[in-house]
N, CA, C and O atoms as a Tinker XYZ file with bonds, in Angstrom:
   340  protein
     1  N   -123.204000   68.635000   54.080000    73     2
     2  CA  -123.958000   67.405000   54.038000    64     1     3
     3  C   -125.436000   67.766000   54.067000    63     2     4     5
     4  O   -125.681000   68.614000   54.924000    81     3
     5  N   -126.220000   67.458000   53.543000    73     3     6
     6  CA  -127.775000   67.315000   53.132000    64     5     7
     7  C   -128.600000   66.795000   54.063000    63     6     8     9
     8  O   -128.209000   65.699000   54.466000    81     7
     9  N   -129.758000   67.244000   54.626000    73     7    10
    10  CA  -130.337000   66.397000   55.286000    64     9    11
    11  C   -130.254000   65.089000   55.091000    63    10    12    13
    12  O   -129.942000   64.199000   55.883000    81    11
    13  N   -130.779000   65.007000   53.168000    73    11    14
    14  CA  -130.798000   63.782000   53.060000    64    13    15
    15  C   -129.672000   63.099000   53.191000    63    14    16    17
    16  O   -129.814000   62.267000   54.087000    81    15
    17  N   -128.859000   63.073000   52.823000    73    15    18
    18  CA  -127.423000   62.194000   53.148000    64    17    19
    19  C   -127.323000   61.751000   54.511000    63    18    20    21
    20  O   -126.942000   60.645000   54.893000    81    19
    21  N   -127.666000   62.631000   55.140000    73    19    22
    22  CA  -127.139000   62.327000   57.044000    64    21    23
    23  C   -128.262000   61.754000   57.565000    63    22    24    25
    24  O   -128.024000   61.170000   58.623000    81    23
    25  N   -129.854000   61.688000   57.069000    73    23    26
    26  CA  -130.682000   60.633000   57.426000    64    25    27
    27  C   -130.111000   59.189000   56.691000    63    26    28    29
    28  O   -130.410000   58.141000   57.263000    81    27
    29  N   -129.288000   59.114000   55.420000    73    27    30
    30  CA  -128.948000   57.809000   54.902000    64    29    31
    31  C   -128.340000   57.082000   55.358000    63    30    32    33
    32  O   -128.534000   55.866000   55.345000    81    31
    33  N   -126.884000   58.048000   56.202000    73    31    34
    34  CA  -126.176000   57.986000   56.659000    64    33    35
    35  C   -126.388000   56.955000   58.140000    63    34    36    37
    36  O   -125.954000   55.824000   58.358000    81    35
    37  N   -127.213000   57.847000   58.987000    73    35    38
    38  CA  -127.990000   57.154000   60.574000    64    37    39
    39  C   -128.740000   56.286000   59.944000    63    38    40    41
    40  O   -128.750000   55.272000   60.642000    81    39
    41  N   -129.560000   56.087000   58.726000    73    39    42
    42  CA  -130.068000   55.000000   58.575000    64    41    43
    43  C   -129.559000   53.667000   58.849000    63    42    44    45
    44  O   -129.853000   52.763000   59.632000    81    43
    45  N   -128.358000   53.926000   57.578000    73    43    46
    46  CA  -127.376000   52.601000   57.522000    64    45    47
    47  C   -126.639000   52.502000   59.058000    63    46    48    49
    48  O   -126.012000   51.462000   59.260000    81    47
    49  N   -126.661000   53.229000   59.845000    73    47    50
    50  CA  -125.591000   52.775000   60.548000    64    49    51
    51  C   -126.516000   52.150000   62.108000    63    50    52    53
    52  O   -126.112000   51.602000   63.134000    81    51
    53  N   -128.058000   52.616000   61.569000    73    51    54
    54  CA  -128.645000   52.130000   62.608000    64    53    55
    55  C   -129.200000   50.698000   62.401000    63    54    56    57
    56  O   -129.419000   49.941000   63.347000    81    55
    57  N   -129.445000   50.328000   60.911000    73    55    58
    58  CA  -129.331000   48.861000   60.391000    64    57    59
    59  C   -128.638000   48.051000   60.943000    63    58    60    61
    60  O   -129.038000   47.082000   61.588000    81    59
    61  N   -127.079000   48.500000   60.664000    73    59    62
    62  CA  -126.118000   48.012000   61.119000    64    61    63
    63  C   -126.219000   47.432000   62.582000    63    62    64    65
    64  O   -125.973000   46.230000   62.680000    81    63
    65  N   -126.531000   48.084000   63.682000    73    63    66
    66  CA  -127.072000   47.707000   64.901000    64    65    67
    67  C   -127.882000   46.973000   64.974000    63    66    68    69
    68  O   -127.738000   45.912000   65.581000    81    67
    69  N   -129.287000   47.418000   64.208000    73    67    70
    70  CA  -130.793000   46.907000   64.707000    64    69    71
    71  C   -130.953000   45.500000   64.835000    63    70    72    73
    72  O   -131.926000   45.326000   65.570000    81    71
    73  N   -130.362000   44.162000   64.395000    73    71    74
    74  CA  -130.791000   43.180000   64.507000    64    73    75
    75  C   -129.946000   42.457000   65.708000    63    74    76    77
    76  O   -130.286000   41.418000   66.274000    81    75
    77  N   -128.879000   43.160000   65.951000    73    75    78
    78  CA  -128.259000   42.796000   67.438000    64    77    79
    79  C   -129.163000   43.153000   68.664000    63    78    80    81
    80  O   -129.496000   42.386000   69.568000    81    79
    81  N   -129.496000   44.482000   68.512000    73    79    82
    82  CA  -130.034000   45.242000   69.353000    64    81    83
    83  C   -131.346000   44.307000   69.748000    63    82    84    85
    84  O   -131.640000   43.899000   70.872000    81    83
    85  N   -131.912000   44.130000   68.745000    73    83    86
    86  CA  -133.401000   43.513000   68.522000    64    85    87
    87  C   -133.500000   42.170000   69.119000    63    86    88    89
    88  O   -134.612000   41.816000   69.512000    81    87
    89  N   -132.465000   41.345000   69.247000    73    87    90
    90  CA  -132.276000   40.132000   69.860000    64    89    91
    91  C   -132.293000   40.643000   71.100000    63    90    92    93
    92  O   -133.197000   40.157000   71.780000    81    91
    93  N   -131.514000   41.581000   71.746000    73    91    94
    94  CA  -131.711000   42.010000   73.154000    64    93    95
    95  C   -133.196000   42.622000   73.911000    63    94    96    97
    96  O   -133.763000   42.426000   74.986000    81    95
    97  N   -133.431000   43.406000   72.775000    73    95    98
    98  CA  -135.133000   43.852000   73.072000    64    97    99
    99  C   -135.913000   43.618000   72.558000    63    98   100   101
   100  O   -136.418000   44.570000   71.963000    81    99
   101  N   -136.538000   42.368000   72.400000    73    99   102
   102  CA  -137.214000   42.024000   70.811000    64   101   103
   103  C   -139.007000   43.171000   70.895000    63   102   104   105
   104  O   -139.614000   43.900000   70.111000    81   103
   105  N   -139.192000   42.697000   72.316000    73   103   106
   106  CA  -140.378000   43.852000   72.393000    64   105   107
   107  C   -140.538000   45.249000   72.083000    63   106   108   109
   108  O   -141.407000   45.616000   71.292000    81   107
   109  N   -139.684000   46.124000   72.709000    73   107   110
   110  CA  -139.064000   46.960000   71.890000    64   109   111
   111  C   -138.644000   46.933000   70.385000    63   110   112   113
   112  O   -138.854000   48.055000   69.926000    81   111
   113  N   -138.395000   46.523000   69.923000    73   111   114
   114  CA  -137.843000   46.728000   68.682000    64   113   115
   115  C   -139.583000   46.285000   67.403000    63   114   116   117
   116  O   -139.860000   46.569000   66.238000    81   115
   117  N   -140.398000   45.385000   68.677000    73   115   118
   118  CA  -141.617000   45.271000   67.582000    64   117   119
   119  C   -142.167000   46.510000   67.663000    63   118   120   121
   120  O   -143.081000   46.742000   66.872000    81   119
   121  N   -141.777000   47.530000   68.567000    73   119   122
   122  CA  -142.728000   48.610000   68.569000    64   121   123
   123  C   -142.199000   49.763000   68.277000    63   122   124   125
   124  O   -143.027000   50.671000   68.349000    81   123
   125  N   -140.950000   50.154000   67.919000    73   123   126
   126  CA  -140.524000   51.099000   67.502000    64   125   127
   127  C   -140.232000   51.289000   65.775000    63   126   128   129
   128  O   -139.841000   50.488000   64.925000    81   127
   129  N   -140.638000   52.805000   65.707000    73   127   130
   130  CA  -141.214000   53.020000   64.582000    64   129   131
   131  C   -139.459000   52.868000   63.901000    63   130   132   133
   132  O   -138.644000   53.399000   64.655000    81   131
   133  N   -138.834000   52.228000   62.617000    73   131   134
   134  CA  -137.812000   52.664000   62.129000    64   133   135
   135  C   -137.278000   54.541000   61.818000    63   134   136   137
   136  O   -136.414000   55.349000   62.160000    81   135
   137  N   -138.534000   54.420000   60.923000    73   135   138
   138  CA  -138.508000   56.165000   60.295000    64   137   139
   139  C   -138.583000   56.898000   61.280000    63   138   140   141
   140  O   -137.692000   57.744000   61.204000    81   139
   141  N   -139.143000   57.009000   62.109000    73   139   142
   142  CA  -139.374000   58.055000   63.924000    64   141   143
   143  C   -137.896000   57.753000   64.242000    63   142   144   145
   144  O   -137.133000   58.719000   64.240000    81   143
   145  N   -137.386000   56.501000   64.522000    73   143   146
   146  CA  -135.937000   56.550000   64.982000    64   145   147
   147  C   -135.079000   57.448000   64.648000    63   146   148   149
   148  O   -134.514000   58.231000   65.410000    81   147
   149  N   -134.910000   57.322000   63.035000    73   147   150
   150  CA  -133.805000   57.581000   62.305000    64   149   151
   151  C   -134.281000   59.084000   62.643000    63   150   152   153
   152  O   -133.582000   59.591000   63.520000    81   151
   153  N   -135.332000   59.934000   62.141000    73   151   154
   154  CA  -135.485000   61.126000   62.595000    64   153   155
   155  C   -135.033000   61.819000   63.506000    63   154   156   157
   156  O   -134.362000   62.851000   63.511000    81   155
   157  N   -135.613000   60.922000   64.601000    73   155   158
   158  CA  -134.983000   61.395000   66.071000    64   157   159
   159  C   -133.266000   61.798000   66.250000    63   158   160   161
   160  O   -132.709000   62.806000   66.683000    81   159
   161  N   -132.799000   60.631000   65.754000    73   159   162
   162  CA  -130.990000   60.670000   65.905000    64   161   163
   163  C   -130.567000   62.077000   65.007000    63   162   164   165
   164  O   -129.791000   62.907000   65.480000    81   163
   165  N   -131.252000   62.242000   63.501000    73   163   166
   166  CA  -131.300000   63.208000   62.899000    64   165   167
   167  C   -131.438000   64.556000   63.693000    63   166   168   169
   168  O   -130.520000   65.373000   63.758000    81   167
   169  N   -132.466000   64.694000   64.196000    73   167   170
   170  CA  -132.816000   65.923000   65.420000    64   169   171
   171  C   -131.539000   66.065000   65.886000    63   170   172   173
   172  O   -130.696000   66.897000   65.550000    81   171
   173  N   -131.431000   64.705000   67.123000    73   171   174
   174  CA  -130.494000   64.983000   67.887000    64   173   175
   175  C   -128.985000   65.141000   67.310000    63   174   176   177
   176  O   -128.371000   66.049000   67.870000    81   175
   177  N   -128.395000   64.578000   66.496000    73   175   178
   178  CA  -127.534000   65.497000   65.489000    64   177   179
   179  C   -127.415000   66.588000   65.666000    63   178   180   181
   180  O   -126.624000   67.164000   66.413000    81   179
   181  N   -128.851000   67.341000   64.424000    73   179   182
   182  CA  -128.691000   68.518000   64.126000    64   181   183
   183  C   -128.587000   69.539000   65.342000    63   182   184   185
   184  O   -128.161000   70.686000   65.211000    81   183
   185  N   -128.964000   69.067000   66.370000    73   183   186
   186  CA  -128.522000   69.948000   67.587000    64   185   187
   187  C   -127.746000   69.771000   68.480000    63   186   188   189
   188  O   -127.593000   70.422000   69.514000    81   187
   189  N   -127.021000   68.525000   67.966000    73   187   190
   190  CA  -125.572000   68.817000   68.759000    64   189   191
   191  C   -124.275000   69.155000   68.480000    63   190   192   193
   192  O   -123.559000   68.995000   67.492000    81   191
   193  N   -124.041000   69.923000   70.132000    73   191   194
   194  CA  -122.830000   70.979000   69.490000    64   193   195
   195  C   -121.644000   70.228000   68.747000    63   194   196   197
   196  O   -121.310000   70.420000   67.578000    81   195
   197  N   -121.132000   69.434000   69.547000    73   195   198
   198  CA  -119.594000   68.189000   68.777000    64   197   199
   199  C   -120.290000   68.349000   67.292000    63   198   200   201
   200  O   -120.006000   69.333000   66.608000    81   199
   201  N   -121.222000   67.334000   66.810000    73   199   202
   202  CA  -121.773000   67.474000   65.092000    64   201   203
   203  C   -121.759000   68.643000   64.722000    63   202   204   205
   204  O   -120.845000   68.699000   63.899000    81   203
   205  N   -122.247000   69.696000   64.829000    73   203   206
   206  CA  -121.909000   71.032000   64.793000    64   205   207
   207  C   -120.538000   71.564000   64.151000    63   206   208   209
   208  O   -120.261000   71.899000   62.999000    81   207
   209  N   -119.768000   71.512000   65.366000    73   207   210
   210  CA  -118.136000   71.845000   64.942000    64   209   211
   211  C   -117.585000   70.817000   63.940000    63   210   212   213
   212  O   -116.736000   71.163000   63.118000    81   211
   213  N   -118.205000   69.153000   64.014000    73   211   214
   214  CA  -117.622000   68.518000   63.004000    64   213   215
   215  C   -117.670000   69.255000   61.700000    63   214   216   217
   216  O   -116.807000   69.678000   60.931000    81   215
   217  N   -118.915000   69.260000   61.719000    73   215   218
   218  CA  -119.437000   69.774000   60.396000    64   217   219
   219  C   -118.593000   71.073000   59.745000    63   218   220   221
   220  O   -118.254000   71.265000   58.577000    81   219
   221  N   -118.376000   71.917000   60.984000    73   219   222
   222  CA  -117.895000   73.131000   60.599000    64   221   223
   223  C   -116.260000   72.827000   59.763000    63   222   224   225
   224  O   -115.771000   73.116000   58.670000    81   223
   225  N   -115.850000   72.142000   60.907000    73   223   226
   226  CA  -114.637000   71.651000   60.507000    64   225   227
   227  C   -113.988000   71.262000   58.887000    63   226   228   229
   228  O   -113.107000   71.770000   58.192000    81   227
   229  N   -114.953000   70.060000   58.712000    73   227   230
   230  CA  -115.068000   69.305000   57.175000    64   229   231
   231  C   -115.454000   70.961000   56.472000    63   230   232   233
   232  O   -114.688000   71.364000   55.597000    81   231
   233  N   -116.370000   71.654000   56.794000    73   231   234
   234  CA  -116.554000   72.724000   55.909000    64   233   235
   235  C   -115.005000   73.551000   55.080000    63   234   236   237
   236  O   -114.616000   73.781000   53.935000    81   235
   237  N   -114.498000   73.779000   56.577000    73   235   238
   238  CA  -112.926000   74.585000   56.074000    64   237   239
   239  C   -112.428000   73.368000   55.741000    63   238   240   241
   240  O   -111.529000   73.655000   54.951000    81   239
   241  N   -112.456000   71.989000   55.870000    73   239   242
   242  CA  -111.514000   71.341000   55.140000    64   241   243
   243  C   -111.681000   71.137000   53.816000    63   242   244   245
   244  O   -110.824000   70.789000   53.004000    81   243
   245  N   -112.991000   71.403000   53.608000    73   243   246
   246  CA  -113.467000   71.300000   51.881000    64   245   247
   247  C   -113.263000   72.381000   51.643000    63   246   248   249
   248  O   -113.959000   72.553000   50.642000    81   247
   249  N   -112.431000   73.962000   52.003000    73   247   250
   250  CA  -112.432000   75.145000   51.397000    64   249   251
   251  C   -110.819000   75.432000   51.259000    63   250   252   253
   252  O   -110.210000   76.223000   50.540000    81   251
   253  N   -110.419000   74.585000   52.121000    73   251   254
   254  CA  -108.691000   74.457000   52.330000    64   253   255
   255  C   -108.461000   73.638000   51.063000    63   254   256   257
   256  O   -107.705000   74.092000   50.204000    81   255
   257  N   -108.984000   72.616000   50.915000    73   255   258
   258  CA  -109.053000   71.685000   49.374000    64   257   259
   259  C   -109.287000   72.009000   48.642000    63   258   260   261
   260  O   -108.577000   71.536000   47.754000    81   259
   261  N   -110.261000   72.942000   48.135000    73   259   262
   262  CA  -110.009000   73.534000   46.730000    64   261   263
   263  C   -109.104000   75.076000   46.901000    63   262   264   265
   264  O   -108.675000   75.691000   45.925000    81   263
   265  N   -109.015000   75.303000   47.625000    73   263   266
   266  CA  -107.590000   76.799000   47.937000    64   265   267
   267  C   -106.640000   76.187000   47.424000    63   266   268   269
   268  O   -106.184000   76.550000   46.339000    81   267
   269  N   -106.100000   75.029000   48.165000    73   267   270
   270  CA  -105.362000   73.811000   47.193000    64   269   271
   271  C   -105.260000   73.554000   45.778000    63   270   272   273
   272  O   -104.296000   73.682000   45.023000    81   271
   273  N   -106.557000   73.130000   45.546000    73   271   274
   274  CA  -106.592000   72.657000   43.899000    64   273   275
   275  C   -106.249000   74.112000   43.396000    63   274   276   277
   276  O   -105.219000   74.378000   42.776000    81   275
   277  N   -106.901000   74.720000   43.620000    73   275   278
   278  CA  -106.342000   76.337000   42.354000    64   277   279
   279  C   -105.120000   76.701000   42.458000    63   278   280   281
   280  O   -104.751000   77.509000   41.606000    81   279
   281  N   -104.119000   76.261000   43.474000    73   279   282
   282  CA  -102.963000   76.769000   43.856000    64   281   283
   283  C   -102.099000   75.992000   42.699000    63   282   284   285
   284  O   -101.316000   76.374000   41.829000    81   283
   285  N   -102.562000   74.848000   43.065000    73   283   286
   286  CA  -101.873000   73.403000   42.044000    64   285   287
   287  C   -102.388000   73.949000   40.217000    63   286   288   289
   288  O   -101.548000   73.930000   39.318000    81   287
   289  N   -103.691000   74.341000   39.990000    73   287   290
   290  CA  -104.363000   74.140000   38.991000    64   289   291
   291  C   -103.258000   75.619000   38.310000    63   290   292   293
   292  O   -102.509000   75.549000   37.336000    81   291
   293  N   -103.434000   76.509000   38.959000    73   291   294
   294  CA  -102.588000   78.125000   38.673000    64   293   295
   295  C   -100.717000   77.636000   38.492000    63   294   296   297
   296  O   -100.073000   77.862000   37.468000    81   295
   297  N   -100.212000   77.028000   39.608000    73   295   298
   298  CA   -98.586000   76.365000   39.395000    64   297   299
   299  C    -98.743000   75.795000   37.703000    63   298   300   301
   300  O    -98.221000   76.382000   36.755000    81   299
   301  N    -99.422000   74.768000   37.606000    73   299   302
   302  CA   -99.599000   74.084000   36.358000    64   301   303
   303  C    -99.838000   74.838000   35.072000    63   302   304   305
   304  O    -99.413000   74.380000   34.012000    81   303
   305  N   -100.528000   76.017000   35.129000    73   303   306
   306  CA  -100.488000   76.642000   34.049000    64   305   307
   307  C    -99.258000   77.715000   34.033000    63   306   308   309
   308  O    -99.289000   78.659000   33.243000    81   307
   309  N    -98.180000   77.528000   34.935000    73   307   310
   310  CA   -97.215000   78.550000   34.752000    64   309   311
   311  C    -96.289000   77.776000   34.455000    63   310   312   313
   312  O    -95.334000   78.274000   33.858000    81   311
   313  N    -96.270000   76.639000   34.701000    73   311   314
   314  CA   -95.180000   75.342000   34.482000    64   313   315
   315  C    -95.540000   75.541000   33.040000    63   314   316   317
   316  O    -94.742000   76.099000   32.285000    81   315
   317  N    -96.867000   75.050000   32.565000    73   315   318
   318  CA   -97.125000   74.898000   30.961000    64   317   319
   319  C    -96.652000   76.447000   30.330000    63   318   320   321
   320  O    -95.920000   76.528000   29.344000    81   319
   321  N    -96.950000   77.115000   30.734000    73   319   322
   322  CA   -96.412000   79.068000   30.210000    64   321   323
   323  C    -95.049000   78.914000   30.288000    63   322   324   325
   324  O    -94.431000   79.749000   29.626000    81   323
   325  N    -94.298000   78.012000   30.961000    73   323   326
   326  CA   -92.625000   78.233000   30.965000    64   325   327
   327  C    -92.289000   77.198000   29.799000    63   326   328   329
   328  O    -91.574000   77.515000   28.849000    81   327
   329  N    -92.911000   75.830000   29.959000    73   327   330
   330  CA   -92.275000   74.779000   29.229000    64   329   331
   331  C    -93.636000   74.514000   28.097000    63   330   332   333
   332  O    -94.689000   73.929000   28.352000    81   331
   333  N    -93.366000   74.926000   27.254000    73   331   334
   334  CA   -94.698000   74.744000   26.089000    64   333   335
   335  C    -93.876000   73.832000   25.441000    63   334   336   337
   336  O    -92.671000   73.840000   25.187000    81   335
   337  N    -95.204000   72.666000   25.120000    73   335   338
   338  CA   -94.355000   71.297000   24.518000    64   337   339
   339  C    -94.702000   71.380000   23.439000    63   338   340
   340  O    -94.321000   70.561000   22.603000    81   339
């Protein structure tokens, strides 16, 4: 995942919140910067350990998925090498 994606990502999901939130703190919310927010959560993300291992995780699961596809993609061309139509 891309910086940029995972700031899009906390963006939208801090949208999603902000106008609930904002009814609760309206003072707060006139004074906090959006872009500083989203940054911040970004930071704190990128340095935490749980996000970390997520990340790692999805990594081998996107390397287990295409180990996959070539397994399937290689079967398929031996299926087609046995049965030529």
């Amino acid at each position: 995942m891309t910086t940029e994606d995972l700031r899009s990502m906390v963006s939208d999901k801090i949208n999603g919140r902000w106008s609930k939130w904002a009814q609760r703190h309206p003072h707060l919310a006139q004074v906090i910067d959006h872009t500083r927010l989203v940054e911040s959560a970004v930071e704190r993300l990128r340095d935490d350990p749980r996000f970390i291992r997520a990340m790692q995780e999805a990594d081998l699961d996107d390397a287990r998925l295409s180990a996959a596809a070539k397994i399937l993609e290689r079967a398929d061309q031996v299926i087609r090498d046995t049965l030529p139509l």
